[in-house]
C-alpha positions in Angstrom: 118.5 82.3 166.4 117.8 81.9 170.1 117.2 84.0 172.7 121.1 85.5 173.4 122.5 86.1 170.1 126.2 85.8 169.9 128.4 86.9 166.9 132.5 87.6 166.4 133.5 90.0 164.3 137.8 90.2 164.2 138.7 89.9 167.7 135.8 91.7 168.8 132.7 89.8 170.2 128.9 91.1 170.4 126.5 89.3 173.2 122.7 90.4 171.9 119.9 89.8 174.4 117.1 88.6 171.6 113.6 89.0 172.9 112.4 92.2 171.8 109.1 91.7 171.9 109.2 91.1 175.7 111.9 93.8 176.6 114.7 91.5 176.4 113.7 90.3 179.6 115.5 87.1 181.4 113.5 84.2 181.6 115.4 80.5 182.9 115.9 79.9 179.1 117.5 83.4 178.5 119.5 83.0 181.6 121.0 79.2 180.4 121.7 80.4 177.2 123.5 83.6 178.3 125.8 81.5 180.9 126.9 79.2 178.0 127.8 82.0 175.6 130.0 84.0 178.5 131.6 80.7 178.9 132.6 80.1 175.8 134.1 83.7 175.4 135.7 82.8 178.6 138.0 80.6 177.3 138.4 82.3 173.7 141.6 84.3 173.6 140.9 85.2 170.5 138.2 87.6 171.8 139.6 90.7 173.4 136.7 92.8 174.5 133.0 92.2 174.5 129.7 94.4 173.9 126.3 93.6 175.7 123.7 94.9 174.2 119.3 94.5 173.1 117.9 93.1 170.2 115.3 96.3 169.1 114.7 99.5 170.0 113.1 100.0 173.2 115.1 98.0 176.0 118.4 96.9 176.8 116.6 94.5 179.1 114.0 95.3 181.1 114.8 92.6 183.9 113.1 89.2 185.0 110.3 88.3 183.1 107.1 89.0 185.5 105.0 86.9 183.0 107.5 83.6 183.5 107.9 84.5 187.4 103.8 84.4 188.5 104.3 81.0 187.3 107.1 79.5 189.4 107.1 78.0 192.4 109.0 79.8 195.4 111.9 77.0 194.4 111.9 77.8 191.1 112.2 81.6 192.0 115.4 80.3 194.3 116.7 78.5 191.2 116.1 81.6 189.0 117.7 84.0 190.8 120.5 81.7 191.6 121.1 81.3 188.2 121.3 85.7 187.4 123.4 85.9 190.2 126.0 83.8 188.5 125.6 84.4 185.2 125.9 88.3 186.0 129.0 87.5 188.1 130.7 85.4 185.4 130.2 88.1 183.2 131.9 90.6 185.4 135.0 88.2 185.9 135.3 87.7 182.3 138.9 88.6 181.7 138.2 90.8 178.5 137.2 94.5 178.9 132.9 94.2 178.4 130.9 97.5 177.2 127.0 97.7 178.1 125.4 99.5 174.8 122.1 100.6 176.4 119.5 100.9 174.3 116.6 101.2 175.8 115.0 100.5 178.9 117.8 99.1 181.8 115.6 98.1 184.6 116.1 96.0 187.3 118.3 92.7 186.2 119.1 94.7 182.9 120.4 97.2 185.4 122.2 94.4 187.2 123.7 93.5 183.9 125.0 96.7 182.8 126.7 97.7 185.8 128.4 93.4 185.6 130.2 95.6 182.7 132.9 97.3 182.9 131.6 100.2 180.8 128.5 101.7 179.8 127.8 103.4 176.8 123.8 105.1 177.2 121.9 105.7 174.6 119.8 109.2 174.7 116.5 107.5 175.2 117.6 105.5 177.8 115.8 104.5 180.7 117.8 103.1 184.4 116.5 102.0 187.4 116.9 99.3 190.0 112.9 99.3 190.1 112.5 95.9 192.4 111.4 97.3 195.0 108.2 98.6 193.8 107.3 94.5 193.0 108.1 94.1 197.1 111.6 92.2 196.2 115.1 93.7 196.2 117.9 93.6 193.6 119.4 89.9 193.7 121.8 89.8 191.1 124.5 92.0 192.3 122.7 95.3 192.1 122.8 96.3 195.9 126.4 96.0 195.6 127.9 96.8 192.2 125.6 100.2 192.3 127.0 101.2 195.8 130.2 100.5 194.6 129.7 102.5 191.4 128.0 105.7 192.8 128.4 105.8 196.6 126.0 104.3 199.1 123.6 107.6 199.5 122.9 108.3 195.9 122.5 104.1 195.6 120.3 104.2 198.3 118.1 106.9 197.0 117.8 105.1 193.5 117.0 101.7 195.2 114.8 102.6 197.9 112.2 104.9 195.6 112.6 102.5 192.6 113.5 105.8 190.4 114.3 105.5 186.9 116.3 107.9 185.7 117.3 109.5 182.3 120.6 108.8 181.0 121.9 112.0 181.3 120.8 112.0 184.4 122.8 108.3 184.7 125.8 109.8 183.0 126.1 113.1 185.6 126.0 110.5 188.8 128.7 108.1 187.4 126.3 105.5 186.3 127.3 105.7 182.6 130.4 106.3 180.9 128.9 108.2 177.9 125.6 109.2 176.3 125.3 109.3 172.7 122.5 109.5 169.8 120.8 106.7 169.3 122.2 105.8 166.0 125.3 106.0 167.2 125.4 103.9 170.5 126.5 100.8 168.8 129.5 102.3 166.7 130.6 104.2 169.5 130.6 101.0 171.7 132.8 99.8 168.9 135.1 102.6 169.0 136.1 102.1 172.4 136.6 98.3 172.3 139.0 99.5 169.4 140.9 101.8 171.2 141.3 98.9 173.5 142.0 96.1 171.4 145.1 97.6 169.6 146.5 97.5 172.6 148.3 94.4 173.9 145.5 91.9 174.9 147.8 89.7 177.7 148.7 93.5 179.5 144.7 94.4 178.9 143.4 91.5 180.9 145.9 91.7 183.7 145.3 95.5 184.0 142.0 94.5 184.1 142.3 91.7 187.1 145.1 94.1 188.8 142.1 97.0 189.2 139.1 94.8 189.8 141.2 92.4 192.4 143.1 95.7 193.9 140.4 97.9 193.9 138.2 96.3 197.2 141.1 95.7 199.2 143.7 97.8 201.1 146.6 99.8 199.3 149.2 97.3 200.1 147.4 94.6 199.4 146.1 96.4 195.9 149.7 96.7 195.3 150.9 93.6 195.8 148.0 92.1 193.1 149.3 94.9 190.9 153.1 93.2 191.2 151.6 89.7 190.4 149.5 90.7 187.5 152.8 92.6 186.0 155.0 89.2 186.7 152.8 87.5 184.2 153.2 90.0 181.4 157.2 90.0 181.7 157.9 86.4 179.9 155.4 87.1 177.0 155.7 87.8 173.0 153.5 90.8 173.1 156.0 92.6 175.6 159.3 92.4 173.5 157.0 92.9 170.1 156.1 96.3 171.6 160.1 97.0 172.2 161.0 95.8 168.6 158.2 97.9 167.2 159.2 100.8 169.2 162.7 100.4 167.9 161.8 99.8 164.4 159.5 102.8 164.4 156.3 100.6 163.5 153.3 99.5 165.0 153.3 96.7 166.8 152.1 93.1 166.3 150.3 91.5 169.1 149.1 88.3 168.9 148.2 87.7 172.8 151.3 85.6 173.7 
């Protein structure tokens, strides 16, 4: 097993970040690793949602490996950061839905990671924080950005200028988390939610998907006018008239994402 674990289980698949004994934190090896698996899911339609989540008990990911980054050269940090940026970014434009299950510790690029997600489940022993800052760098894979976005410009101010990391409660009241739940119960909840997503159909999923992350930095118009596109695509498919005939027949319906 490497250091990103991947396994599919139905139509679901689970990413596992797999160095527990260092936090889970990304070093150039992690970061390759990662890019291939999200690739690869990429172009699986098979898979119709995706859960990020830490190999052991204490982190999610606890960001860039310190101990691999005294050793680079200033290029190498250009490379390595480079590298985040567009792994984190691919993983934000996959076209299935994608739960963070936060384990642990989310600090700095495991922050950056989670919030690439479009959920996040917290555990209650959580910790979150885009903690750069106090190691004289800034977020640089997205966090400056997908945080604001996330919580309002004030509040991500205040959590990136001081460094804070906060509980997950905490997390959850500001926005920053979907839900909190036990421990033992983070990963199975994650589950339950890419469920209740996955019996839905998968081709209207991923266009809903691209309709509100496409729509959703632009103006109204413009929002609508991606919304009209993304609904052009689903009119011509399988799963669209399966849904009628199983409405009609008084069964559930069938999808099989064409």
């Amino acid at each position: 097993m490497g250091k990103v674990a991947y396994q599919k289980e139905g139509h679901l698949g689970v990413v596992t970040l797999n160095r527990p004994e260092q936090l889970n934190c990304f070093d150039y090896e992690t970061l390759k690793e990662c890019e291939e698996i999200v690739e690869a899911i990429s172009m699986d339609r098979d898979v119709r949602a995706v859960i990020f989540t830490g190999a052991g008990e204490k982190a999610f990911s606890a960001g860039a490996d310190l101990k691999e980054r005294r050793t680079l050269t200033e290029k190498e940090v250009r490379r390595n950061v480079r590298k985040i940026r567009e792994v984190f970014t691919a993983i934000e434009e996959l076209p299935q839905p994608t739960i963070a299950a936060i384990n642990g510790y989310a600090l700095g690029g495991g922050l950056e990671l989670a919030l690439a997600c479009d959920f996040r489940y917290a555990s209650q022993t959580a910790k979150l924080g885009l903690t750069e800052v106090s190691w004289a760098i800034i977020p640089g894979a997205g966090g400056t950005q997908r945080l604001t976005r996330l919580v309002g410009i004030s509040k991500a101010k205040e959590l990136i200028l001081t460094a804070r990391r906060i509980e997950a409660a905490q997390a959850e009241k500001i926005g920053l988390v979907n839900k909190v739940t036990e421990p033992d119960k983070l990963l199975e909840e994650a589950i339950e939610l890419a469920d209740e997503m996955m019996k839905n159909g998968p081709l209207a999923v991923i266009q809903a998907k691209h309709a509100i992350n496409h729509g959703s930095n632009t103006d109204i118009h413009t929002g609508l006018a991606i919304e009209a596109k993304a609904y052009e695509v689903i009119i011509p498919t399988e799963d669209r008239l399966e849904a009628l005939d199983a409405f009609k027949e008084k069964r559930t319906a069938n999808f099989n994402g064409r």
